[in-house]
N, C-alpha and C positions, 0 to 999 in steps of 0.2 A: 563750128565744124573743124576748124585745122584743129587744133585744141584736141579733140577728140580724136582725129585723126594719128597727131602727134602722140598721144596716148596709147595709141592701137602700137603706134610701131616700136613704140616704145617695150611695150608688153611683150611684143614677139622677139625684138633683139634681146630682152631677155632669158627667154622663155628658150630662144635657138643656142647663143652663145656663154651667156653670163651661169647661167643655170648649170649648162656641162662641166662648166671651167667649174665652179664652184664644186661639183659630186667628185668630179676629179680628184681634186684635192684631198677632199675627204679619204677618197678610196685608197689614195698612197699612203695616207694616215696609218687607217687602217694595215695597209701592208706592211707594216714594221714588225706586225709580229702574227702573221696568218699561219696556221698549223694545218699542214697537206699531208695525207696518208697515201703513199703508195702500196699499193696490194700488186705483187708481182706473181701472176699465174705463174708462172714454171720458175726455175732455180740456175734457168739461163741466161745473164745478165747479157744480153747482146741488144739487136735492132730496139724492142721495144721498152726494155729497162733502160737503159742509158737515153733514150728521149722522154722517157718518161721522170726521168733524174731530171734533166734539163728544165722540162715545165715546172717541176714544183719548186728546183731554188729559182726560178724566175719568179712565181707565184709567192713563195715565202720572204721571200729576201733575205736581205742581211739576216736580223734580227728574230726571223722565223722560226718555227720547228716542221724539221720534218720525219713524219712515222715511216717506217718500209714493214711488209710483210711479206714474208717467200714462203711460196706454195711450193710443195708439199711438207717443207721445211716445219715452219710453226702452226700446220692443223695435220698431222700424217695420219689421225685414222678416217675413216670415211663414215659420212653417216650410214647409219645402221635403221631409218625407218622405225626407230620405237615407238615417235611421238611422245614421248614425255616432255620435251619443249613446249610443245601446245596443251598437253593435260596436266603438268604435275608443277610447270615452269620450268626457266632456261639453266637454270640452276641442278635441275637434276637430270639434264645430258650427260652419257656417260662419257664426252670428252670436255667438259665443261672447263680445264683445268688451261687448255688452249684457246676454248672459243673462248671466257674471260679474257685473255689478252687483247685478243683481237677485236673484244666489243669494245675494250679499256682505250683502243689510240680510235675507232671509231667514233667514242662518244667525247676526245678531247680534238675530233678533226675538223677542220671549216670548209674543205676540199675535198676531197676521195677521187684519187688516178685508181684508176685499172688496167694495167697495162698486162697486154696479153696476146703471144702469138694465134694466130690460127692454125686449128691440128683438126685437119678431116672436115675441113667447113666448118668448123664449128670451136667452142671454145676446151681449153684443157679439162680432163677431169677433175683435177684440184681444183679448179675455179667452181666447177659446178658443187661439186664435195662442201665448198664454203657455204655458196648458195644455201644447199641442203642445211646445212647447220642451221643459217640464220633464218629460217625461214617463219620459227617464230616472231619474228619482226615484220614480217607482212601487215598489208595495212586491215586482213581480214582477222589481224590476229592482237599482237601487241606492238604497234609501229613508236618509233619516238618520234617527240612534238622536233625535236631541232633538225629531223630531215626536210621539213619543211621549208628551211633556212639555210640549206647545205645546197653546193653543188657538186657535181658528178664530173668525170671526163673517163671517156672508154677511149684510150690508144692500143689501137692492135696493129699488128705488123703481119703482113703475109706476102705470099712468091708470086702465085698464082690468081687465086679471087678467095670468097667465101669469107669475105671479112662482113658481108652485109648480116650473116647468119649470126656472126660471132657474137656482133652489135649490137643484135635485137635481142640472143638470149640476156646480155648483159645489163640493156638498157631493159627488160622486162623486170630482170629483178630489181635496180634502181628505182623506179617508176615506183613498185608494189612497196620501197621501203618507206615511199613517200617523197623522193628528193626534189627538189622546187626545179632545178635546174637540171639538164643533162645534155655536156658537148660530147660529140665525135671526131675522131680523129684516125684515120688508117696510114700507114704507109707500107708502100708496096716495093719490095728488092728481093731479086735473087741472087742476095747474096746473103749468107747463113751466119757467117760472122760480121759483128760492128764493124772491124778494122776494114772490111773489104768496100764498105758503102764508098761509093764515089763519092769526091769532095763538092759539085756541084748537085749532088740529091741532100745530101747533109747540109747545105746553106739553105736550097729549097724548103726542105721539113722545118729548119730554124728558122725559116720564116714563117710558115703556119703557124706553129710555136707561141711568135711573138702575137700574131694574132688572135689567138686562143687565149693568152694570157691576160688583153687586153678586155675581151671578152668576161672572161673571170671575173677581172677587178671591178668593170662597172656591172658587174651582179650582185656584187656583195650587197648583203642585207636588205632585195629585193624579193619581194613577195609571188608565191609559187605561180604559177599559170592555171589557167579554167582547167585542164584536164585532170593536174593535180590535184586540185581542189575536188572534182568530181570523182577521181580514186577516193579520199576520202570519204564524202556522203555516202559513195555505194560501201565503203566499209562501217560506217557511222550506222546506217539502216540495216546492214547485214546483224548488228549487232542488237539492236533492238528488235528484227522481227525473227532471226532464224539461229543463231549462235546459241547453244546448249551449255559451252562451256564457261562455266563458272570466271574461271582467272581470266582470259580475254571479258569478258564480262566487268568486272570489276575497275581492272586494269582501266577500260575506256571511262566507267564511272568516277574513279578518282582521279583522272585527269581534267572532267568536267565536259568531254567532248559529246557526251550522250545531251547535252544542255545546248549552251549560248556559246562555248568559248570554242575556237579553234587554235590548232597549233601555231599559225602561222603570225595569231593575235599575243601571244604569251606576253612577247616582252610589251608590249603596249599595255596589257591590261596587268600587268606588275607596275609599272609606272605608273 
């Protein structure tokens, strides 16, 4: 019995201590060279750009890359509702020349900031505009297998409230791209310029910051949660009983997901 006993505690002082210390490690590894996309709603670099600058070289590190996009800057026309994303492919948008960039630092990113004031409750039209674009990326449509393995952060900054509205429009399209992970983050000032934030709310926020980041790191290369995984089945079955469209159609077939394999399995079953 001690023996067993001794065994038991044994098991858990690793299981509690040994085990974190060990992924720890690993995770700062990794963080030598993590590649974070910032998508800046508006072309205002104040409250939530410049925190949103903070988290990702804390997040990349030295070593890192980091992407920025500015709205309205690098997508300026608005989608137009043709649908030919979803019936002809993403390739024959007629602003295809900008949403290619944009899918380009997407598809080399391990992070995605969304940094984005609150205007009217709710979030900028540029941000929605983007939405729109990618919308052939839904999971009802042609989603990638590596959102499954990505996470997300929504930092909005507003005066008053309505940051809850901002967050859900943001996090619904995140959710739908498939992303495994999704943090939040608001902060609230009325004050309209960085320079004006009080020095004791800017140690405050860079302490969340630090906590957020902390967050991040022991995410990496943790597998999606039930709900994600349940976006996908309902898009997985949408596809086999009611989807008409040929290209989503195919698209899910030559990934293999109409089968046995899921996104979140890739790199395990290439190994």
């Amino acid at each position: 019995m001690p023996t067993v006993f001794m065994l038991m505690c044994y098991m858990h002082y690793e299981k509690v201590f040994v085990r974190p210390l060990l992924r720890k490690t690993q995770i700062y590894d990794i963080l030598s060279n993590m590649k974070v996309l910032i998508i800046n709603a508006t072309m205002r670099e104040q409250t939530s750009y410049n925190f949103s600058r903070v988290l990702a070289e804390m997040i990349a590190g030295e070593e890192g890359l980091i992407y920025e996009v500015f709205l309205p800057k690098n997508l300026p026309d608005f989608c137009t509702g043709c649908y030919r994303c979803i019936t002809s492919g993403e390739s024959s948008c007629p602003h295809s020349k900008h949403v290619n960039t944009i899918l380009a630092a997407i598809d080399d990113s391990q992070v995605f900031i969304i940094a984005s004031p609150v205007c009217g409750r709710n979030v900028p039209a540029s941000l929605k505009n983007l939405f729109d674009h990618l919308y052939f990326q839904w999971i009802y449509h042609r989603p990638k297998g590596e959102m499954w393995n990505r996470q997300g952060v929504i930092l909005t900054s507003c005066s008053i409230g309505g940051q809850k509205h901002a967050q859900n429009c943001i996090r619904h399209n995140l959710e739908n791209w498939g992303m495994a992970k999704i943090h939040t983050l608001n902060f609230k000032t009325q004050c309209r310029q960085f320079d004006e934030v009080l020095p004791y709310e800017k140690i405050r926020m860079g302490k969340s910051l630090e906590k957020l980041t902390a967050k991040i790191l022991m995410g990496v290369d943790k597998k999606p949660g039930l709900y994600s995984r349940l976006l996908f089945l309902k898009g997985r079955l949408y596809q086999k009983l009611k989807n008409k469209n040929k290209i989503d159609t195919d698209y899910w077939g030559e990934k293999g997901w109409l089968d046995v394999i899921r996104p979140w399995y890739v790199k395990r079953i290439r190994k």
